[in-house]
N, C-alpha and C positions, 0 to 999 in steps of 0.2 A: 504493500500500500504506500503512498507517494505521502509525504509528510509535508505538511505547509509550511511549522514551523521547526519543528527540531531538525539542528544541523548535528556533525560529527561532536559537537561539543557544547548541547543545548542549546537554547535560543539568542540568536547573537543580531545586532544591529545599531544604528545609529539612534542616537536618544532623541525622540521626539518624532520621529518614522515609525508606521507602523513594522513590527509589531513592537516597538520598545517604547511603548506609550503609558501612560499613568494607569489610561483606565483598561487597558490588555492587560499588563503585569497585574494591577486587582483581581481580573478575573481568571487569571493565570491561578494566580491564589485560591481561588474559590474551586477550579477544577482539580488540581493538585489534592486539596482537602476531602472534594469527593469521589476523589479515587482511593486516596488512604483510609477514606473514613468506611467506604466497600472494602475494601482489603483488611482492613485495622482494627475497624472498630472507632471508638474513640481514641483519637492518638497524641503525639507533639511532634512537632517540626522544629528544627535550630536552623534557623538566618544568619548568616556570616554574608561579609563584605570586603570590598578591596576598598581605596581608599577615592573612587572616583567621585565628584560632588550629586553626582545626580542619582546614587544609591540613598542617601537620606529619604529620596523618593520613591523609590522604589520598594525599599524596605519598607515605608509604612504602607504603600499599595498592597504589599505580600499578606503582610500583616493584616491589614485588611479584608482581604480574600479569604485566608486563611479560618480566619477567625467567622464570619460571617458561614462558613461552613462547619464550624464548632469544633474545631481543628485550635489546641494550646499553640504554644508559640515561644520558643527562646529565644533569646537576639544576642547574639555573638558578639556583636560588634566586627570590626575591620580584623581579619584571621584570614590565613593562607588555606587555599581551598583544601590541602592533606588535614589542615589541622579540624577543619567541619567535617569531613570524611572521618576521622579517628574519634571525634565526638560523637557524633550520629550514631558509630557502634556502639561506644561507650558506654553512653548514656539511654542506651534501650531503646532512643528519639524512633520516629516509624518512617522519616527520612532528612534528611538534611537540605537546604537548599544556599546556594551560592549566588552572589550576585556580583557580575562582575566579567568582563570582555578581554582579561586575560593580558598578553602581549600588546593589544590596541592602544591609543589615546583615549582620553578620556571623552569625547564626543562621543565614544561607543559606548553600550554594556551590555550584559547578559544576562540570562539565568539558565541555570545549570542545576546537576538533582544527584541528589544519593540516594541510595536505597536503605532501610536499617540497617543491612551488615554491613555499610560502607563503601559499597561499590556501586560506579553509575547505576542509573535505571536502563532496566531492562528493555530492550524493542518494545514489548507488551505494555507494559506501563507509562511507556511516551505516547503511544497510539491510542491509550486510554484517554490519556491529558486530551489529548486532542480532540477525539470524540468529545469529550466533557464540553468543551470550549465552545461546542456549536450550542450547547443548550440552555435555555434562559436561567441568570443566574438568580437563585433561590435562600434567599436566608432563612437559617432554623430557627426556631422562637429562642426569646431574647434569652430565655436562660438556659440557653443551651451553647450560648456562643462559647467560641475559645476567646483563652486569655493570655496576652504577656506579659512575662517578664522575664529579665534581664541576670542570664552567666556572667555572674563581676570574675571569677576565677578562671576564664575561656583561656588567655592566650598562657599561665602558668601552667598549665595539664596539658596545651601543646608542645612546649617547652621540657618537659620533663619526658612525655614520649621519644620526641625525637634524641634526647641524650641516651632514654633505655634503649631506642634502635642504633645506635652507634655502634661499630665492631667493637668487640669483647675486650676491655683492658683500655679502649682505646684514650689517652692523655694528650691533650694539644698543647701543653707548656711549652714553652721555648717558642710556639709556631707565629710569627706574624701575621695578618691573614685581614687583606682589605675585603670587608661584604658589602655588597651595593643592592640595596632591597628594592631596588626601581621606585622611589617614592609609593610605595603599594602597599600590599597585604602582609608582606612581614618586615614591615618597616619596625618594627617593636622585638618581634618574636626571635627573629631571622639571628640578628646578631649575638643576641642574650642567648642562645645553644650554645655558640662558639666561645665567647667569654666564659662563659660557665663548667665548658670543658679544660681550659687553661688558657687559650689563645690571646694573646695582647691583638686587638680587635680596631683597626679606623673602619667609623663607618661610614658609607656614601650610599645617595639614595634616601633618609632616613627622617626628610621632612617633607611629606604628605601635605599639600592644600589644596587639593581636591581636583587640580588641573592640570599639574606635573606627574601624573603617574605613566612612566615607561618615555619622559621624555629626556632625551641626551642621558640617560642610565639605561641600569637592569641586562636581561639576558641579551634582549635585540640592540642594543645600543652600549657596545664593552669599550670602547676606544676610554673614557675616561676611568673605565676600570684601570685600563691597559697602563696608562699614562700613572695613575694613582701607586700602582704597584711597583714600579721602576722609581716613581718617587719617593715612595717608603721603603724602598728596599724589602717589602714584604716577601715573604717565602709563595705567596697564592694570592690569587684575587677571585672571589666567586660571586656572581652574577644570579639573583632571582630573576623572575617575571613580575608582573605585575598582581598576578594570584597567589607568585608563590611555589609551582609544580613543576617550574621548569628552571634547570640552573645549565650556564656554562661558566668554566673556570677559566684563569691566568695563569699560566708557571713565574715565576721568577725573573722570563726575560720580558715578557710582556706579550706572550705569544697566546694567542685564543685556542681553547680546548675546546672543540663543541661536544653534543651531545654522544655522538658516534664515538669519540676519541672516551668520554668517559666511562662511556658505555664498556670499552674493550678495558680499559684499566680494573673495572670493579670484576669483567667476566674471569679474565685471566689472574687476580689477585684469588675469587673465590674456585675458581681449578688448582693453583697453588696448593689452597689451605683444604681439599675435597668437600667444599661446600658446596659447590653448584650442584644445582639438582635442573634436568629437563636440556630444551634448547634453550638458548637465548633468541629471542623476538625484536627483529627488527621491522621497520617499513617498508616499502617502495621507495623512498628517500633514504635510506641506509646506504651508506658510503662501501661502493664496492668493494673498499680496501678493508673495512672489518670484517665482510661476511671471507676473505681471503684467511685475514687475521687469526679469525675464531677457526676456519679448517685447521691453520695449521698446527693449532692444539688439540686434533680430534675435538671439536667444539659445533655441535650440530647449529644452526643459522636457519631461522625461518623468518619470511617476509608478509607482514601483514599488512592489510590496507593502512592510509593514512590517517593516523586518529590513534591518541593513549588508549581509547575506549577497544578498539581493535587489538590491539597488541595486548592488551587483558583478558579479552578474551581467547586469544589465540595460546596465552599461557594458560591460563585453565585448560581450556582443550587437551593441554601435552604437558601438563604439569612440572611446566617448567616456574623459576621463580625470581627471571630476570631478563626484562626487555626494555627499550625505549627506542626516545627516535631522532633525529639530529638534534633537529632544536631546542635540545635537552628537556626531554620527558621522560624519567628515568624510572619504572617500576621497581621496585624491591618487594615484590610481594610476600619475602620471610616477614618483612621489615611493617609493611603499609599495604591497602588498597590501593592506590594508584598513586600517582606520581606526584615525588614529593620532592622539591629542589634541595632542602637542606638535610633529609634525610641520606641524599643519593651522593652529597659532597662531602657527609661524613664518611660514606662508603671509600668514595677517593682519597681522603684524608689520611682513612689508617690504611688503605696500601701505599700510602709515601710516608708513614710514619715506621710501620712493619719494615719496609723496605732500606731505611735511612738513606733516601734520596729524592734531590730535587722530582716535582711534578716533573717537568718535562722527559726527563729519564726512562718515566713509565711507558711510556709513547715505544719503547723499543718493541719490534715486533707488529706493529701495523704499522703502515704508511695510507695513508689517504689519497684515493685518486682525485684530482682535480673534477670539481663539481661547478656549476655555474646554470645559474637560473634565472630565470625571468620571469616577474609578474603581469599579465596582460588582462588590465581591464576587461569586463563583459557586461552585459546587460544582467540584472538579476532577474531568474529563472530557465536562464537558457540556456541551452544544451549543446556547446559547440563540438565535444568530442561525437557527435555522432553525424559530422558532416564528413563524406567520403571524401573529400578533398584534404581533410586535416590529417586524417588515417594514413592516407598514401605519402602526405609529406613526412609523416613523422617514419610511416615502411622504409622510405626512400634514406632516410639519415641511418634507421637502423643498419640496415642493408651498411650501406658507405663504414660504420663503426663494427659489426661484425660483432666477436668475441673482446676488443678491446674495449668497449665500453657501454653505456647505455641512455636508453631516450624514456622520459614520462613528461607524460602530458596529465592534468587534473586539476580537477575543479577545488576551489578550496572551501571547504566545512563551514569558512565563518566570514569571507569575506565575499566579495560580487568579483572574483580577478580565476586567471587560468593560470595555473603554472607551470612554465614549461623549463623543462631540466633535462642536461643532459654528463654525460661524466664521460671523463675518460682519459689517456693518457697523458696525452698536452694543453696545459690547461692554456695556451694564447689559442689554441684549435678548437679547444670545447665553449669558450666563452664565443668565437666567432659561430660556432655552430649554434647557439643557443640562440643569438641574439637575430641570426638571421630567420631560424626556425621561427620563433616568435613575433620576426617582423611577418612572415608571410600569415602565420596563422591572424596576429593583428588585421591584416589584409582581407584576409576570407571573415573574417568576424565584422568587418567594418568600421574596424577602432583605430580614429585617427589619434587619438591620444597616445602621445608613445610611451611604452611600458618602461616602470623601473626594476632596474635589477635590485636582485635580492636573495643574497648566498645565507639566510640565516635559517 
């Protein structure tokens, strides 16, 4: 069945367009409540937030909705989407909800769902929402409504999680270590792990006004990470999102670690130690040079569609209990439900602590093939991969790259853009490849706006 609004990573858009409107997210609430309140009974939901200004709205819309369908209500406050995911189990909640557009600027925002055990909602239960949404909204007699109030102890029991999911023994004393919370969701949380484990901590990112989240910081934007770390002579720099679930690091020279490079640090660190259990779980954007990486350790490699939510599932499936995806979405599922930035940087932290050597060091044993990508505007709703024109251009590249490299084409989950990516051995040949693959498809799509690039 074709879904209106949920994308790979709930409902995502610009504020003030539908469907990111006052009185949608209200009724958003109100179907949400009557899908748990069929399934649950009478329940509670926890609302957590990132720090963008137009979640104050949002939040009391939910709230709202929620309640009107007799549905209690906790309010989290500003929390990194792992840490409402590790609540929502915790606290027996009958699901969580997230508010918040992740990597985006703040013109954007979302909402996004857990389920009581912590992990996204299922196909079935987004399908429900949606049903729900077409039917006129209904309040239950007054004293039946749900009520809120407010977790004052929300971001301390995130905090203390993420130090019990630290490797075993693991002590950050001696470590410098610049974190950049992207003005966002673990602007509070993010740092106070690392302090707390030993680390002498600058922090960047870590003043929130409601319209700086994810701007000149955080994961998509490291250069002032990069710069900060060479200046302090720090041993690491690591980089949230704006949620929170997503990190990439710095070594000591100033060199960017993305998701894929992390990824193979914690897979090969837990083969060392016989912890890994399953495959590891990458994307269709997984860096050719890991899934090489990981063979050469007898290290089985599977590619899931793009989306955290995919690559969870795909480890369930094969009971594996470690995946992610470049742009550092990093599962640890011994550790967490889904993907959790500062959970997954502690993972890298004690294989350079275990190790006693520089970040960058770890790197030996993959090499990354040159990747380069292109974002091509689209119309929203429309379906360019399935023009035969696009298909043949992109056969035609494959064909020309052969076994040396590879072409993807796709729609993105959370924005109105196409991306087109291609990898392979020389990266002055794969960027020319890319950029012209994407002028043509630009062409056949009728988009004179020229596309940016965009390796992240």
């Amino acid at each position: 069945m074709t879904r209106r609004y949920f994308g790979t990573d709930g409902i995502r858009g610009r504020v003030g367009e539908p469907p990111i409107t006052a009185d949608f997210v209200l009724k958003l609430g109100w179907a949400v409540g009557r899908v748990i309140g069929a399934r649950h009974g009478a329940g509670e939901v926890l609302i957590g937030k990132d720090t963008r200004l137009s979640n104050y709205m949002f939040e009391s819309a939910l709230e709202s909705g929620l309640s009107a369908a007799g549905i209690d209500i906790r309010l989290l406050g500003p929390m990194p989407t792992p840490g409402i995911a590790y609540l929502t189990r915790t606290l027996g909640a009958s699901a969580g909800i997230v508010i918040s557009a992740s990597h985006n600027g703040h013109q954007d925002n979302g909402i996004k769902f857990f389920s009581a055990d912590g992990f996204k909602l299922d196909d079935a239960a987004e399908l429900a929402i949606e049903a729900q949404l077409d039917e006129p909204l209904a309040t239950v007699e007054s004293a039946q409504l749900g009520k809120a109030t407010r977790l004052m102890d929300a971001p301390g029991r995130y905090i203390e999680f993420c130090k019990a999911a630290r490797p075993a023994g693991l002590d950050l004393r001696g470590l410098r270590l610049v974190v950049d919370c992207a003005n966002g969701a673990g602007y509070q949380v993010g740092p106070a792990v690392f302090e707390e484990l030993g680390a002498t901590v600058i922090r960047r990112g870590t003043h929130p006004d409601g319209l700086n989240i994810n701007v000149d910081c955080g994961s998509t934007h490291p250069a002032g990470l990069q710069a900060a770390v060479i200046e302090q002579g720090a041993d690491a720099g690591i980089a949230l999102d704006g949620d929170g679930d997503r990190v990439i690091m710095v070594d000591h020279r100033g060199e960017v670690l993305d998701g894929d490079q992390l990824l193979w640090i914690i897979a090969a660190e837990r083969a060392r130690q016989g912890t890994l259990r399953g495959p590891v779980v990458g994307t269709q954007m997984s860096n050719l040079g890991l899934e090489r990486a990981l063979r050469s350790l007898d290290i089985d490699f599977h590619r899931a569609r793009v989306g955290d939510r995919y690559v969870l599932e795909m480890l369930r499936e094969h009971a594996g209990t470690l995946g992610g995806e470049s742009s550092g979405h990093i599962v640890c599922l011994d550790c967490t439900t889904t993907g959790d930035g500062t959970v997954s940087a502690l993972q890298v932290l004690g294989a350079m602590v275990r190790a006693g050597r520089p970040l960058a060091d770890l790197l030996d044993g993959m090499t990354a093939m040159p990747q380069h990508r292109v974002d091509v505007p689209i119309e929203r709703g429309s379906r360019p991969m399935s023009d035969a024109r696009i298909t043949r251009a992109v056969e035609a590249l494959e064909a020309e790259l052969g076994e040396r490299g590879r072409v993807l084409l796709r729609a993105s989950g959370t924005e109105p853009l196409l991306r087109v990516m291609v990898e392979g051995e020389e990266a002055a040949q794969v960027e020319a490849q890319a950029r012209a693959l994407a002028a043509e498809v630009r062409a056949l799509c009728g988009v004179t706006e020229p596309a940016g690039a965009n390796v992240n």
